[in-house]
C-alpha positions in Angstrom: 35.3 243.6 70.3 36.1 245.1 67.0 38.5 247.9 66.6 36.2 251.4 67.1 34.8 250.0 70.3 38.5 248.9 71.3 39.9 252.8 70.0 36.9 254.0 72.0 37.8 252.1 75.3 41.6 253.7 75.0 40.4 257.0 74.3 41.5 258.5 77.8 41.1 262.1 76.6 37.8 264.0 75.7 40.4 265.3 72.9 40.8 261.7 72.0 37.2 261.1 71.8 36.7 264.0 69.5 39.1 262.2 67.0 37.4 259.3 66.6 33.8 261.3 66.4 35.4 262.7 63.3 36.5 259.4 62.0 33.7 257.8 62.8 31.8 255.9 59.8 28.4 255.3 61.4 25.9 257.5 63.4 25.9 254.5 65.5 29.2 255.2 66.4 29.1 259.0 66.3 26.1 258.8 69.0 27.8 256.2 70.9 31.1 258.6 71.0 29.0 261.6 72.0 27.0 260.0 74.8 30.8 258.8 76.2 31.7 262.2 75.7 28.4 263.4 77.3 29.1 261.7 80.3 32.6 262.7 81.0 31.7 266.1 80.4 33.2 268.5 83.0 31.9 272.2 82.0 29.2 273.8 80.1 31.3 274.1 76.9 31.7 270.0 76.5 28.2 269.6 76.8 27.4 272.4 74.5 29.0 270.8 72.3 27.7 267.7 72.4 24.3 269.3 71.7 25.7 271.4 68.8 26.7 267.6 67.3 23.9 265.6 68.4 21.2 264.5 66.0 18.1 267.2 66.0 14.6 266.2 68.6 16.6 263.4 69.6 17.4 261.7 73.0 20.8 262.2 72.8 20.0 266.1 72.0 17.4 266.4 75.1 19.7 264.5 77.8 22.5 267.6 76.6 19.8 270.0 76.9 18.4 268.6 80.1 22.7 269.0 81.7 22.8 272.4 80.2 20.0 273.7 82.1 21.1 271.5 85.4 24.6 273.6 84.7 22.8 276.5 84.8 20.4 275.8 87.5 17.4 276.1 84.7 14.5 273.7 85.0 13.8 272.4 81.0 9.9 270.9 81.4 10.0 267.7 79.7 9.3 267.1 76.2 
C-alpha cells in the first residue's frame, strides 16, 4: 500500500479527508477521496460539497446529485 492510500485509511475525520483532497496529485486520488468522503457524509452540506468538487456529467457528480435529492426527498429521473 503506498502512502496516500495508507494517509487515506488514517483519515478518521471528514476534516482530515478534506486535507488530503487538497494535497492530492491525481484525479484518481481526488475522486477516490471524494467518494470516501461521499460516503461518510452526514448532512446535506458534505454532500453538496462533494458535488461542487466532483468532475462535471460524471458518476461521481450524479451519485451526489442522486443523495441530494434523497436528502431532500426529490426524485432525480435517471440520466
Amino acid at each position: 500500500m503506498n502512502n496516500f492510500q495508507e494517509r487515506l485509511g488514517s483519515a478518521k475525520t471528514q476534516k482530515e479527508r478534506w486535507g488530503l483532497f487538497h494535497q492530492a496529485e491525481t484525479d484518481e486520488q481526488r475522486e477516490l477521496i471524494l467518494r470516501q468522503i461521499l460516503s461518510k457524509a452526514k448532512n446535506i452540506g458534505e454532500i453538496g460539497r462533494v458535488h461542487l468538487h466532483a468532475p462535471a456529467h460524471s458518476a461521481l457528480e450524479a451519485e451526489a446529485m442522486k443523495q441530494l435529492g434523497d436528502e431532500q426527498g426529490l426524485i432525480i429521473p435517471p440520466v
